[in-house]
C-alpha positions in Angstrom: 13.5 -7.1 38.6 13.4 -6.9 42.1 11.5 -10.7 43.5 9.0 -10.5 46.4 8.4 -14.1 47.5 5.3 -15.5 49.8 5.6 -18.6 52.0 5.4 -21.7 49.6 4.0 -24.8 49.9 3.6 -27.9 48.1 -0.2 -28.1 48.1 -2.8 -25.1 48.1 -4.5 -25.0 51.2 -7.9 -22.4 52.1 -8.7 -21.8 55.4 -12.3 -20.9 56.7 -12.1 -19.0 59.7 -14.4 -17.8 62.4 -14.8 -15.1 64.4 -16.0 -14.4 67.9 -16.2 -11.7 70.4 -16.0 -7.9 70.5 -14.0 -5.7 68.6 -11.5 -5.1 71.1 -11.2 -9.1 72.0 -11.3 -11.5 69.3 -10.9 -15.0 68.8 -10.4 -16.7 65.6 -10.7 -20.3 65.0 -11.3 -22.6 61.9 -14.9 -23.0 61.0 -16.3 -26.5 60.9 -18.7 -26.0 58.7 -16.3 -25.9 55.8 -15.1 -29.4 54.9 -15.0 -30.2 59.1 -12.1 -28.4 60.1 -12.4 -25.3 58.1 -9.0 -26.1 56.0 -9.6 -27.7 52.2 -6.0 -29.2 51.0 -6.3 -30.2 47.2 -4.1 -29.7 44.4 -3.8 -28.2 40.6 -0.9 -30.3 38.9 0.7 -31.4 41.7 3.4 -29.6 40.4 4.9 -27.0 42.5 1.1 -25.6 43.2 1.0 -21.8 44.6 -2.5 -20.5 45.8 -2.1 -16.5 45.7 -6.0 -15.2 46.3 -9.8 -15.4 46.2 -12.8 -13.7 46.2 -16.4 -14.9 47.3 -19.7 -14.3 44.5 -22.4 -13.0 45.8 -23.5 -16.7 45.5 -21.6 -17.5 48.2 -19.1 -19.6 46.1 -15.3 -19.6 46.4 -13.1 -18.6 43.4 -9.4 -18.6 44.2 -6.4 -18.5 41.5 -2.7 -19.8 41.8 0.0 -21.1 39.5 0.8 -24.9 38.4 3.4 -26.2 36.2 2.0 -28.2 33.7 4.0 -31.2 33.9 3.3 -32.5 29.3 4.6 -28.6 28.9 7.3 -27.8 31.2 5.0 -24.1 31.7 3.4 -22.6 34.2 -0.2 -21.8 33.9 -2.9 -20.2 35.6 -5.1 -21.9 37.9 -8.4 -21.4 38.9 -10.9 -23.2 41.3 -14.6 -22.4 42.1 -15.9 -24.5 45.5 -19.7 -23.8 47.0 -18.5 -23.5 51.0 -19.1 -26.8 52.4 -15.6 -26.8 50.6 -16.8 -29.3 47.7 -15.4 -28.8 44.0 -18.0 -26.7 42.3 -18.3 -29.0 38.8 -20.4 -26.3 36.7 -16.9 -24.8 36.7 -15.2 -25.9 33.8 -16.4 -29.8 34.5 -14.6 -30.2 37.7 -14.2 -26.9 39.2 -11.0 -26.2 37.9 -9.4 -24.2 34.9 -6.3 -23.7 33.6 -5.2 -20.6 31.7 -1.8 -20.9 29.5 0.7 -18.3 30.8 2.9 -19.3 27.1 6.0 -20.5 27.5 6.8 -19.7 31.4 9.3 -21.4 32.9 9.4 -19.7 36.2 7.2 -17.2 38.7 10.0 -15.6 40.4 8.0 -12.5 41.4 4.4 -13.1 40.3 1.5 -13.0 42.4 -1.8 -13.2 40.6 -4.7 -11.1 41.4 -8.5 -12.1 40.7 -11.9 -9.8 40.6 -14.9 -10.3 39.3 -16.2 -7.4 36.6 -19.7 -6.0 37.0 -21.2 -9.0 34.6 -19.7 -11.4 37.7 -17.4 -12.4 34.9 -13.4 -13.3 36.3 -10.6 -11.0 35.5 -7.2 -12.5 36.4 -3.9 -10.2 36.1 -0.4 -11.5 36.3 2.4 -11.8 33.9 3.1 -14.5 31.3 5.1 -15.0 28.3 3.2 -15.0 24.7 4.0 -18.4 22.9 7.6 -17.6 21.9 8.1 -14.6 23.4 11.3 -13.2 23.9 10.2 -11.3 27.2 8.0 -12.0 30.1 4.5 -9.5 29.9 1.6 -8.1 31.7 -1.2 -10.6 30.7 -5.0 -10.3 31.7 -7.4 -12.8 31.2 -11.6 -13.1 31.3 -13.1 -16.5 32.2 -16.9 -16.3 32.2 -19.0 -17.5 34.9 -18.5 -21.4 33.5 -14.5 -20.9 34.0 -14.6 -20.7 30.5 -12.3 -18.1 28.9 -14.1 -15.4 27.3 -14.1 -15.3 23.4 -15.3 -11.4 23.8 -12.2 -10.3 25.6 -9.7 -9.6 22.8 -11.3 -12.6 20.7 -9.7 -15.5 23.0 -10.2 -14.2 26.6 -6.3 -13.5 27.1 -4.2 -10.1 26.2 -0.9 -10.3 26.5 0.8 -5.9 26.8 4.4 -5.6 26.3 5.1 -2.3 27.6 8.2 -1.0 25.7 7.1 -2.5 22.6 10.8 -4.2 21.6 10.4 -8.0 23.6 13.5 -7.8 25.4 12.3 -6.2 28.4 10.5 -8.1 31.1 6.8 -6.6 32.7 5.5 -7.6 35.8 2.0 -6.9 36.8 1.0 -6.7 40.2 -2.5 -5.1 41.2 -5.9 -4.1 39.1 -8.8 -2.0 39.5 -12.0 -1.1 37.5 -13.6 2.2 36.8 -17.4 2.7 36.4 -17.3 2.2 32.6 -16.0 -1.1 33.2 -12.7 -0.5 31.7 -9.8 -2.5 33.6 -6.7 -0.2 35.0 -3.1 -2.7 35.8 -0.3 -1.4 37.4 3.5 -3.2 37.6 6.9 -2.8 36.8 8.8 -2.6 33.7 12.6 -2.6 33.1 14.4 0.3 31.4 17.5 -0.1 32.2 20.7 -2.7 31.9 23.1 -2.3 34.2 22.3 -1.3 36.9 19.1 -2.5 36.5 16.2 0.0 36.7 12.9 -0.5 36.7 9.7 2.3 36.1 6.2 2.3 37.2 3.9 0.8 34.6 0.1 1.7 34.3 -1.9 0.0 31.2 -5.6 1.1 30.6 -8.0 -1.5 28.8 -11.3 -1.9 27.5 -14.1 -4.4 28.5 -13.9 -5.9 25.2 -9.7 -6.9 25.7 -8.1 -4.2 24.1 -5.7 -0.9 25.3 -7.3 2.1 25.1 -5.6 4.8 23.4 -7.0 7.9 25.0 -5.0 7.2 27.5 -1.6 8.4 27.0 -2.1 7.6 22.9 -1.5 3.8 23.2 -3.1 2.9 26.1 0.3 2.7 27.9 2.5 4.7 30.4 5.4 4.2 32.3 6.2 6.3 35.5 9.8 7.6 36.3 9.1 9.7 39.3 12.5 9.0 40.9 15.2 7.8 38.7 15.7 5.0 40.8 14.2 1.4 40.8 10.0 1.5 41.1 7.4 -0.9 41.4 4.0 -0.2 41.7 1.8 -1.9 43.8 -1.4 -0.7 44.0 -3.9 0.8 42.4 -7.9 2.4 43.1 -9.9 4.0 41.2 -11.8 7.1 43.0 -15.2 7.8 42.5 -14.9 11.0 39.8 -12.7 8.6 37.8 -9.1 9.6 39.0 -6.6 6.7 39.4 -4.5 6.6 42.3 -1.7 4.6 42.1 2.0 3.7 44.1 4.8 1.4 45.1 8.4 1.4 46.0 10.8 3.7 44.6 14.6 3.1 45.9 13.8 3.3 49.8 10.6 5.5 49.5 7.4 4.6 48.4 5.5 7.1 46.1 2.2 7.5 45.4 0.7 9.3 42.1 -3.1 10.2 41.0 -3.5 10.4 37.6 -7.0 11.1 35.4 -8.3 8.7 32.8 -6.0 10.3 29.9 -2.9 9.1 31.9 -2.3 12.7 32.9 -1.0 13.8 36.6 -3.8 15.5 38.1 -1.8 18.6 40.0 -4.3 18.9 42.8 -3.1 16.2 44.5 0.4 17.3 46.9 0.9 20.3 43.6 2.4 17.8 41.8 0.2 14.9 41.1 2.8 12.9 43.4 4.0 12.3 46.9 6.6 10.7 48.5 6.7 8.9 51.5 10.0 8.2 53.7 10.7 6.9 57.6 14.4 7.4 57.0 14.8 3.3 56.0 14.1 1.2 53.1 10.4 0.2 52.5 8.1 -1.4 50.7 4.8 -0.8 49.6 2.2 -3.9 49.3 -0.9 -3.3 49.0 -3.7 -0.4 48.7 -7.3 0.4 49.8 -9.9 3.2 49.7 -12.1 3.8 52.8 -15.4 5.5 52.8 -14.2 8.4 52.3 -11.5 7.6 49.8 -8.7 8.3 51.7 -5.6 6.3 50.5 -4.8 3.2 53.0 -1.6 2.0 51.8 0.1 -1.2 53.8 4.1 -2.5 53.4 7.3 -2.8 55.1 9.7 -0.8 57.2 12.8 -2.5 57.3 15.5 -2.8 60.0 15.8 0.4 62.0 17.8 1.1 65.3 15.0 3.1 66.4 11.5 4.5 65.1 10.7 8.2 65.6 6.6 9.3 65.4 5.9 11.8 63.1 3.6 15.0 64.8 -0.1 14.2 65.0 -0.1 10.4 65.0 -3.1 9.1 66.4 -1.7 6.4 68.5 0.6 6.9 71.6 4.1 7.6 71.6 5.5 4.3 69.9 9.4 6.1 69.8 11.1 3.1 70.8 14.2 0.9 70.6 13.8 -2.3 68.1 16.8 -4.5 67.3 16.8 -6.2 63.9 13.1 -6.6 63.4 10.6 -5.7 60.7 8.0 -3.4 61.1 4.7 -3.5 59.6 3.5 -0.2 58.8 0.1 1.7 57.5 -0.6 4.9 56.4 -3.8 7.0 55.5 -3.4 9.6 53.3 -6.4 12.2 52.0 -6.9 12.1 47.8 -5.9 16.4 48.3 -3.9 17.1 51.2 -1.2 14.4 52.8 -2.3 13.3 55.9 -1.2 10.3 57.7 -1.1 8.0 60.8 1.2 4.9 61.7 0.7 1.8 63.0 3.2 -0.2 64.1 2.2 -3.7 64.7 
C-alpha cells in the first residue's frame, strides 16, 4: 500500500502557540503559560515515540495519541496522554496520564496515522490500524477509552474492534480518517488491497455502532469497498452532513475523487448525477485531509505535485496565479458545494 510518512522525531513534542494581531497580519509565538516556553517534550516508551494528534475537552484538558513500541513485546501500541494546560501530566488519566492500547502483534507503522475524537458522552475514539493477536493481515482497528483512559468494556465487550475488510486475512487495511453521525454511530474510511501485482488498492468505508459493532444496514455487513477508478485509491476523509449523507474522498491514480453516499452505503445520485466527482490539475495529487464549513460545502486539502506550470481554472476567486514553478510542490484547496461542483484554488 502506498506509505505517506510525517516528519519523525525521537521524542513527542506539543507546542502551545499564541496568536496576535489582525487577520491580515499575524504573529505567532509560543505561549508561556504552557510549561514556560509553550513546548512540553516527554516520552511514551522511549521507543521510536510518534505523536500524530489531539483534541482539547471542553475542560480545557489536552488529549493527544501517537504510537510507541513496547520494548518486553517487540509491538507497537497505541498511546495516549491527557495533560491540564500548564502542560502537567493529568494523573486521573489512567494513574499517570498515560495509556497504552495494544495494536496485536504490529511490528511496524509504515503508513499509519492515528486519529482521535471524543463521542458525544466525551468518551475517546481512536482509529488506526493494527494487527489482531496472530493475525495474518494488518486491519482497521477502533478503540473507546472512557474519560479515565480506561478502555471501554461497552464498546464490543473490551473497548477494541478489530474489521478485516475482505474477510480472508491476507489482505492489509489501513484506516485513515473518522466521523460520527447524530445517532452516535462511528463512520471510518481507508484503504484496502485487492489486488497482487500490480498492487491495487479500493476505497474502504466501515459503518459501526456505539456499542463496537458493524452495522449491517449498511451495505448488509457493515462494510463497503469503493472502486471508482480501477486504479489505486485511498481515502482520506470523511464528514458526515447534517441530513445524514456521508461524504467521503482520497486519491485515485493522479486524481482525487470524492463520493457522497447515504447511511445504507448507497451513492446518493444527486450529488455531480453520479454520487461521485473527480478532480484533476493535469498532475498527480494527493488528497489529505477534509472539512465542512457552515454551510457544508466540502473543503478538501492535499498535494499538487511537480508541474512546469499551473493554469487557473474560470472563476477562481483569487488573482491570476498562472505562473512558472520549477520542481516545487504545491499546496492546494478546494471548496466544493454537497450538489453542484464548485471550486476555488489556493496556492500557497
Amino acid at each position: 500500500m502506498k506509505n505517506h510518512y510525517l516528519l519523525r522525531s525521537l521524542a513527542t513534542i506539543i507546542c502551545f502557540i499564541t496568536i496576535s494581531g489582525n487577520m491580515f497580519a499575524q504573529n505567532y509565538f509560543p505561549d508561556s503559560s504552557f510549561n514556560g516556553n509553550g513546548i512540553a517534550t516527554f516520552t511514551f516508551y522511549n521507543n521510536i515515540d510518534r505523536g500524530f494528534g489531539c483534541a482539547i475537552q471542553p475542560d480545557q484538558k489536552l488529549v493527544m495519541v501517537g504510537l510507541s513500541k513496547n520494548p518486553s513485546t517487540n509491538f507497537f501500541e497505541l498511546c495516549v496522554a491527557r495533560f491540564i494546560l500548564s502542560s502537567t501530566f493529568d494523573t486521573t488519566f489512567s494513574g499517570d496520564g498515560k495509556s497504552y492500547v495494544s495494536m496485536g502483534n504490529q511490528s511496524s507503522i509504515g503508513g499509519q496515522t492515528p486519529k482521535l475524537k471524543f463521542d458525544s458522552d466525551g468518551k475517546i475514539v481512536i482509529v488506526n490500524s493494527g494487527r489482531t493477536n496472530g493475525g495474518a493481515s494488518q486491519d482497521i482497528m477502533i478503540c473507546r477509552l472512557d474519560t479515565n483512559g480506561v478502555l471501554d468494556n461497552t464498546f464490543n465487550g473490551n473497548g477494541v474492534l478489530f474489521v478485516d475488510m475482505t474477510g480472508a486475512g491476507s489482505q492489509p487495511d489501513q484506516a485513515s480518517d473518522f466521523d460520527f453521525d447524530a445517532q452516535g454511530n462511528i463512520y471510518v474510511v481507508g484503504a484496502t488491497r485487492t489486488g497482487g501485482t500490480p498492487l491495487d488498492n479500493d476505497f474502504s468505508v466501515i459503518k459501526v455502532s456505539p456499542n463496537g459493532q458493524l452495522v449491517s444496514s449498511f451495505d448488509g455487513d457493515g462494510k463497503k469497498l469503493f472502486n471508482p477508478t480501477g486504479f489505486a485509491e485511498f481515502a482520506t476523509g470523511v464528514r458526515v452532513l447534517s441530513d445524514g449523507k456521508i461524504v467521503f474522498g482520497g486519491s485515485a491514480g493522479s486524481n482525487v475523487i470524492l463520493m457522497k453516499i447515504d447511511s445504507t452505503g448507497a451513492l446518493d445520485n444527486t450529488f455531480n448525477g453520479t454520487g461521485s466527482t473527480s478532480i484533476s490539475f493535469g498532475s498527480s495529487m494527493d488528497m489529505y485531509g477534509m472539512e465542512l464549513d457552515s454551510d457544508e460545502r466540502i473543503i478538501i486539502a492535499g498535494t499538487i505535485y511537480p508541474l512546469s506550470r499551473i493554469q487557473v481554472l474560470p472563476d477562481v476567486c483569487k488573482p491570476d496565479y498562472s505562473t512558472q514553478i520549477s520542481e516545487q510542490v504545491v499546496n492546494s484547496m478546494l471548496i466544493l458545494e454537497p450538489e453542484i461542483m464548485k471550486y476555488f484554488l489556493f496556492i500557497f
